[in-house]
N, C-alpha and C positions, 0 to 999 in steps of 0.2 A: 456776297460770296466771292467775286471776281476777284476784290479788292483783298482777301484774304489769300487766295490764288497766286496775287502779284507778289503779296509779301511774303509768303513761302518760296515764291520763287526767288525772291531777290537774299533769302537768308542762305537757302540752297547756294546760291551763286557764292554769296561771300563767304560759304563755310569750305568751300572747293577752292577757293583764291587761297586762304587763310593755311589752308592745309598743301597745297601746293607752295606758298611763301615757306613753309616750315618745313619739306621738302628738300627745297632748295639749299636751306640754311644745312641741311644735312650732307657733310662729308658721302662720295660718295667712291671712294676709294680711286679714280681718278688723279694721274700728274702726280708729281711731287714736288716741294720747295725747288724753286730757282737759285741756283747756288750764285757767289758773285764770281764767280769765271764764266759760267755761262753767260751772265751778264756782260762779263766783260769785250766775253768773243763776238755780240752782236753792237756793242757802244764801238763802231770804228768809224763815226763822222768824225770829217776833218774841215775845222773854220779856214775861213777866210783868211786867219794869222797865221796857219799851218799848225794850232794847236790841235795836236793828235795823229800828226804825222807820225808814222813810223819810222823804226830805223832799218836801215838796208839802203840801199842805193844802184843806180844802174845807168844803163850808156843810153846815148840815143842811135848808135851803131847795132848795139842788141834790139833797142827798142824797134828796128824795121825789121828785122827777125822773128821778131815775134807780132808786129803790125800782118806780117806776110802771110802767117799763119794761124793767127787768131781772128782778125782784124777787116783783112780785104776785102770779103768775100761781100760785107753787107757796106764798108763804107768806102769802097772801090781804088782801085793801083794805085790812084794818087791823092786820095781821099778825099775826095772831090764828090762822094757821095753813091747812091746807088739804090738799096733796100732800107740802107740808116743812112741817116746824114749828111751832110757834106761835113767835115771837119777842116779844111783851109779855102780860102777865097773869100772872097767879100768886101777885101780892105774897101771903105769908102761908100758902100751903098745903104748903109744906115739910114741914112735921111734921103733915100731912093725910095722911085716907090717902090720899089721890088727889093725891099732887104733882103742879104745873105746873111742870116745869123752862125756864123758859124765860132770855133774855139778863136781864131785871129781877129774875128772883128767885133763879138758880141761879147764873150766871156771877160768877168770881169776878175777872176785870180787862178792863178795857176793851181793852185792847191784845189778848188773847186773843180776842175779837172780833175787832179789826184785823185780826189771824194769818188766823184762821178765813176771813174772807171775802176775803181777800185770794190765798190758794190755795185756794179749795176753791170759791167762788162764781163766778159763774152757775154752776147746777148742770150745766148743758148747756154750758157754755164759761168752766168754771174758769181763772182765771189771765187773764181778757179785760178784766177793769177795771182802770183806770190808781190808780195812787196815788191821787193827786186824786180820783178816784171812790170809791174802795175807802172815803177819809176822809169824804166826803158822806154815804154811804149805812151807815156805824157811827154816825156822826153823828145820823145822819135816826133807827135804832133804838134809840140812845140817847136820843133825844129822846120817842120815843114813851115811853119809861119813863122819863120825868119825871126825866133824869140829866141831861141840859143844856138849855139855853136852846133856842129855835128862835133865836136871831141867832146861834147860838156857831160858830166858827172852830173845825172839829177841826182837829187837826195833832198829830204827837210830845206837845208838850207837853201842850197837853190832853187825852188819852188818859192818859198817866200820872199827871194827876190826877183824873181820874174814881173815885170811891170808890163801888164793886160795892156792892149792897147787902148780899150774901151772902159779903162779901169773908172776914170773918172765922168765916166757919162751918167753913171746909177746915181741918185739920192735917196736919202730915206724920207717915208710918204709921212710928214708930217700932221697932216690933216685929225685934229680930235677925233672925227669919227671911228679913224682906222686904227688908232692906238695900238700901234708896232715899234718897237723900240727897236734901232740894232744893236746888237751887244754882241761884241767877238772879243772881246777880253775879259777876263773874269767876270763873269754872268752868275747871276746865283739863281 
């Protein structure tokens, strides 16, 4: 009698899965198709090569303008850190014990910067600076580590010639196990 008990109940069980899978498979008037601009507005990473960089461009004169007023508050007057970060210092402590990872000693492309601040900053209103801005204020912390000029013009271009000081410390982790390929130019 039990053993009759178990399989009623195990039929029970999978007649409730079976109907809840079928359920599922049911439209349920929820969303609608993702159009490709919508797509589009969320695919704004930018490689290592600067493909995907936008067009716009801006100062590193604007860029401490808007450092002053977006920026300070969490990664402090002289970006030396605070609530976020430190973003310059470091040169040289890599192989310290006490590294300073910061944009001048650790990062390895200016464009990766770009990326970074570009979705992820203001930390309270990520995604709130315009192009034109996002290039001022990588500009403005680039300049504070002594990688470009204060009169320079970021844009695309200059972004992907900025040469990281730690550009060549990274390799790729060749090991079978990890099977990670880098790929920044045409990737499929």
């Amino acid at each position: 009698m039990a053993g009759h008990k178990f399989i009623a109940m195990k039929l029970g069980v999978l007649s409730i899965c079976v109907a809840a899978s079928a359920a599922a498979d049911q439209k349920h008037g929820l969303g609608h198709p993702v159009t490709e601009a919508q797509i589009a507005s969320w695919n704004i990473d930018v490689a290592p090569d600067g493909k995907n960089l936008p067009s716009g461009q801006g100062t590193v004169i604007e860029g401490e303008k808007i450092y002053q007023t977006t920026c300070l508050a969490c990664h402090g007057v002289n970006l030396e850190g605070g609530m976020g970060p430190a973003l310059m210092g470091g040169k040289g402590t890599l192989t310290s014990r006490k590294p300073m990872k910061t944009v001048g000693s650790y990062w390895p492309y200016a464009t990766t910067l770009f990326d970074y601040v570009r979705r992820a900053m203001p930390f309270q209103q990520p995604q709130s600076l315009s192009n034109d801005q996002v290039y001022s204020v990588v500009g403005y912390i680039l300049n504070k580590n002594e990688l470009l000029e204060v009169n320079a013009t970021v844009n695309a271009d200059t972004l992907t010639k900025v040469k990281m000081p730690n550009r060549d410390a990274f390799y790729v982790d060749d090991r079978p196990d990890v099977k990670v390929t880098a790929c920044y130019k045409d990737c499929k």
